[in-house]
N, C-alpha and C positions, 0 to 999 in steps of 0.2 A: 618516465613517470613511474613512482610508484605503485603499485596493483595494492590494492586494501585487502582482507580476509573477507571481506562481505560479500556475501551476494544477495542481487535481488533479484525479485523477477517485477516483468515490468508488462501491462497489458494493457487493450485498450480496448473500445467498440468504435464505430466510424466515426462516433463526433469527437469523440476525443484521441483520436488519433493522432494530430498533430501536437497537441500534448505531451502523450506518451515519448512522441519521439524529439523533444525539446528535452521532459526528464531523462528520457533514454540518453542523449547526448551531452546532458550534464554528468551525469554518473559515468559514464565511460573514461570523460577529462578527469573527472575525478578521481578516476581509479577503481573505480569500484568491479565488482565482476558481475555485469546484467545477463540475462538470462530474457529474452523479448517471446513473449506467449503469444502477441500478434495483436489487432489484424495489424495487414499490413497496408492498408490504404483507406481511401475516406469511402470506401462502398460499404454498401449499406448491410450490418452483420447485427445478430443477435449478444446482447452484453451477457446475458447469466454462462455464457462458453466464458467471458474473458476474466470476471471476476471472480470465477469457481479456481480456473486452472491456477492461477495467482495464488489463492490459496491453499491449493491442492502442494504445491512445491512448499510452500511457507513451512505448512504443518506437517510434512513429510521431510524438512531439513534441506530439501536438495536450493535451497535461496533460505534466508536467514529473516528480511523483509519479500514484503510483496506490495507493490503499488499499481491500482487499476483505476481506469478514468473511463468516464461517459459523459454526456449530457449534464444530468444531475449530480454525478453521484452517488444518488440513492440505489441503482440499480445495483450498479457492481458490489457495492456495498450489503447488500440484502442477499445477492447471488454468494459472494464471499463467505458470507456467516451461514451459509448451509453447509459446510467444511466443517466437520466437529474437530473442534479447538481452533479453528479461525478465531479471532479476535478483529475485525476491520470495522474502522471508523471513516466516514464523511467527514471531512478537516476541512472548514474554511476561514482558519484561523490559527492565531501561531498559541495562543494558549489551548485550546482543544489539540493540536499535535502534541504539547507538552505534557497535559492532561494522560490522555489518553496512554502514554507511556509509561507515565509515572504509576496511575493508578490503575488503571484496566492490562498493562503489559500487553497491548495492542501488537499484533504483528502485521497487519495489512493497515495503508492507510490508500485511502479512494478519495479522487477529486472529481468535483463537476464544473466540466473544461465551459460552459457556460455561467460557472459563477468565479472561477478563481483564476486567474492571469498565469501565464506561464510561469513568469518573476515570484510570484505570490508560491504558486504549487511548491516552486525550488527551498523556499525558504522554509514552508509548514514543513518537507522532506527530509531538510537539514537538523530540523529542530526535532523530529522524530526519531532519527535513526540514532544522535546524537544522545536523547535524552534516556537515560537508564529509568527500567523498574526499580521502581521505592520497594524491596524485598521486607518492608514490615509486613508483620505476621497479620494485620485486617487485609491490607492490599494482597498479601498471599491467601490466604484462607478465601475471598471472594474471586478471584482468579482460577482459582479450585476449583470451586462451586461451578463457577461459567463453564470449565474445563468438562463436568461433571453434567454437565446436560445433555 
Protein backbone atom coordinates (compact mmCIF):
# COMPACT_ATOMS: atom_id res chain seq x y z
CA UNK A 1 0.00 0.00 0.00
CA UNK A 2 0.93 3.32 -0.51
CA UNK A 3 1.98 5.53 2.57
CA UNK A 4 0.35 9.20 1.77
CA UNK A 5 2.47 12.48 2.90
CA UNK A 6 0.00 13.18 5.65
CA UNK A 7 -0.08 12.93 8.93
CA UNK A 8 -2.51 13.15 11.46
CA UNK A 9 -2.74 12.82 14.76
CA UNK A 10 -5.44 11.14 16.31
CA UNK A 11 -6.93 11.33 20.16
CA UNK A 12 -9.45 10.54 22.20
CA UNK A 13 -11.14 10.52 25.98
CA UNK A 14 -12.78 7.07 27.16
CA UNK A 15 -15.95 7.65 25.33
CA UNK A 16 -14.71 8.11 22.35
CA UNK A 17 -12.28 5.83 22.38
CA UNK A 18 -13.54 3.14 20.28
CA UNK A 19 -13.94 5.77 17.78
CA UNK A 20 -10.64 7.10 17.59
CA UNK A 21 -9.60 3.78 17.03
CA UNK A 22 -12.11 2.76 14.13
CA UNK A 23 -10.69 6.25 12.49
CA UNK A 24 -7.29 5.30 13.70
CA UNK A 25 -7.70 2.05 11.56
CA UNK A 26 -9.18 3.72 8.70
CA UNK A 27 -6.33 6.00 8.03
CA UNK A 28 -3.65 3.45 8.62
CA UNK A 29 -5.52 1.23 5.45
CA UNK A 30 -5.46 4.19 4.02
CA UNK A 31 -2.12 5.02 4.08
CA UNK A 32 -1.93 7.84 5.79
CA UNK A 33 0.77 8.35 8.51
CA UNK A 34 -1.23 8.56 12.22
CA UNK A 35 0.50 9.66 14.98
CA UNK A 36 -2.25 8.17 18.28
CA UNK A 37 -2.06 10.78 21.37
CA UNK A 38 -4.17 8.17 23.32
CA UNK A 39 -6.02 7.09 25.67
CA UNK A 40 -5.64 3.92 25.21
CA UNK A 41 -8.75 2.28 26.59
CA UNK A 42 -12.42 3.13 27.74
CA UNK A 43 -11.18 4.11 31.46
CA UNK A 44 -12.24 6.84 32.47
CA UNK A 45 -9.59 10.01 31.44
CA UNK A 46 -9.84 13.74 31.47
CA UNK A 47 -10.61 15.14 27.50
CA UNK A 48 -8.82 18.83 27.62
CA UNK A 49 -5.11 16.32 27.78
CA UNK A 50 -6.57 14.88 24.52
CA UNK A 51 -7.87 17.69 22.58
CA UNK A 52 -5.01 20.06 23.42
CA UNK A 53 -2.16 17.59 22.44
CA UNK A 54 -4.06 17.06 18.95
CA UNK A 55 -3.65 20.35 18.50
CA UNK A 56 -0.42 21.04 19.98
CA UNK A 57 1.14 18.71 16.91
CA UNK A 58 -1.38 20.27 14.29
CA UNK A 59 0.05 23.81 14.85
CA UNK A 60 3.65 22.77 15.61
CA UNK A 61 3.63 20.92 11.95
CA UNK A 62 4.72 17.66 13.42
CA UNK A 63 0.75 15.98 11.99
CA UNK A 64 -0.65 18.28 9.19
CA UNK A 65 -4.54 17.28 10.58
CA UNK A 66 -5.62 16.54 14.01
CA UNK A 67 -8.76 14.60 14.96
CA UNK A 68 -10.21 14.19 18.66
CA UNK A 69 -13.28 12.56 19.83
CA UNK A 70 -15.41 12.56 23.28
CA UNK A 71 -18.75 12.33 24.12
CA UNK A 72 -19.88 15.45 22.65
CA UNK A 73 -17.54 16.82 20.95
CA UNK A 74 -17.73 19.98 22.39
CA UNK A 75 -15.08 19.27 24.93
CA UNK A 76 -12.20 18.56 22.78
CA UNK A 77 -13.16 20.96 20.54
CA UNK A 78 -13.00 23.93 23.27
CA UNK A 79 -9.80 22.20 24.70
CA UNK A 80 -8.34 22.26 21.11
CA UNK A 81 -8.96 25.90 20.35
CA UNK A 82 -6.89 26.96 23.43
CA UNK A 83 -3.67 26.14 20.98
CA UNK A 84 -3.20 29.54 19.43
CA UNK A 85 -3.61 28.91 15.82
CA UNK A 86 -5.65 25.73 16.43
CA UNK A 87 -8.57 26.06 14.19
CA UNK A 88 -11.04 22.80 15.39
CA UNK A 89 -14.55 22.45 14.52
CA UNK A 90 -17.51 19.95 16.09
CA UNK A 91 -18.58 18.28 12.48
CA UNK A 92 -21.69 16.52 12.32
CA UNK A 93 -22.15 16.86 9.05
CA UNK A 94 -20.66 16.53 5.65
CA UNK A 95 -21.24 20.25 4.80
CA UNK A 96 -19.86 21.84 8.02
CA UNK A 97 -16.51 19.50 7.22
CA UNK A 98 -16.71 21.09 3.89
CA UNK A 99 -17.34 24.32 5.27
CA UNK A 100 -15.06 24.51 7.64
CA UNK A 101 -12.10 23.92 5.19
CA UNK A 102 -13.02 25.97 2.75
CA UNK A 103 -13.71 28.98 4.75
CA UNK A 104 -12.12 28.94 8.25
CA UNK A 105 -9.01 26.63 6.95
CA UNK A 106 -9.67 24.37 9.91
CA UNK A 107 -6.94 22.22 10.94
CA UNK A 108 -8.52 19.92 13.72
CA UNK A 109 -11.77 18.46 13.34
CA UNK A 110 -13.64 16.79 16.59
CA UNK A 111 -16.53 14.33 16.65
CA UNK A 112 -19.10 13.34 19.45
CA UNK A 113 -18.84 9.58 19.26
CA UNK A 114 -22.47 10.01 20.96
CA UNK A 115 -23.76 11.76 18.08
CA UNK A 116 -22.01 10.62 14.88
CA UNK A 117 -21.61 6.88 13.68
CA UNK A 118 -18.36 5.58 13.10
CA UNK A 119 -19.41 5.41 9.14
CA UNK A 120 -20.54 8.97 9.52
CA UNK A 121 -17.07 10.31 11.44
CA UNK A 122 -15.08 8.34 8.21
CA UNK A 123 -16.93 10.22 5.75
CA UNK A 124 -17.18 14.07 7.48
CA UNK A 125 -12.90 13.06 7.65
CA UNK A 126 -12.62 12.21 4.05
CA UNK A 127 -14.39 15.30 2.96
CA UNK A 128 -12.16 17.40 5.42
CA UNK A 129 -8.70 16.40 4.70
CA UNK A 130 -9.80 16.26 1.03
CA UNK A 131 -11.37 19.52 0.74
CA UNK A 132 -8.68 22.67 0.02
CA UNK A 133 -8.82 26.23 1.63
CA UNK A 134 -10.56 28.82 -0.76
CA UNK A 135 -7.03 31.02 -0.43
CA UNK A 136 -9.26 34.22 -1.54
CA UNK A 137 -8.19 37.27 -0.01
CA UNK A 138 -11.72 37.62 2.70
CA UNK A 139 -11.21 33.83 3.44
CA UNK A 140 -7.38 34.92 4.06
CA UNK A 141 -7.62 38.07 5.75
CA UNK A 142 -10.17 36.43 8.44
CA UNK A 143 -8.09 33.37 8.99
CA UNK A 144 -5.43 36.10 9.88
CA UNK A 145 -7.36 37.74 12.17
CA UNK A 146 -8.33 34.20 13.95
CA UNK A 147 -4.63 33.46 13.67
CA UNK A 148 -4.11 36.92 15.44
CA UNK A 149 -5.81 36.45 18.65
Amino acid sequence: METKEITIAVSADHRGFRQKEYIKSYLINSGYNVIDCGTESDDKVDYPKYGKIVAELTVHNEANFGVSVCGSGIGVTIAANKVKGARAVNVNNEELAKMSRMHNNANVICFGSDFVTNEDAIKYLKIFIETPFDIGERHHKRVQMLNEM
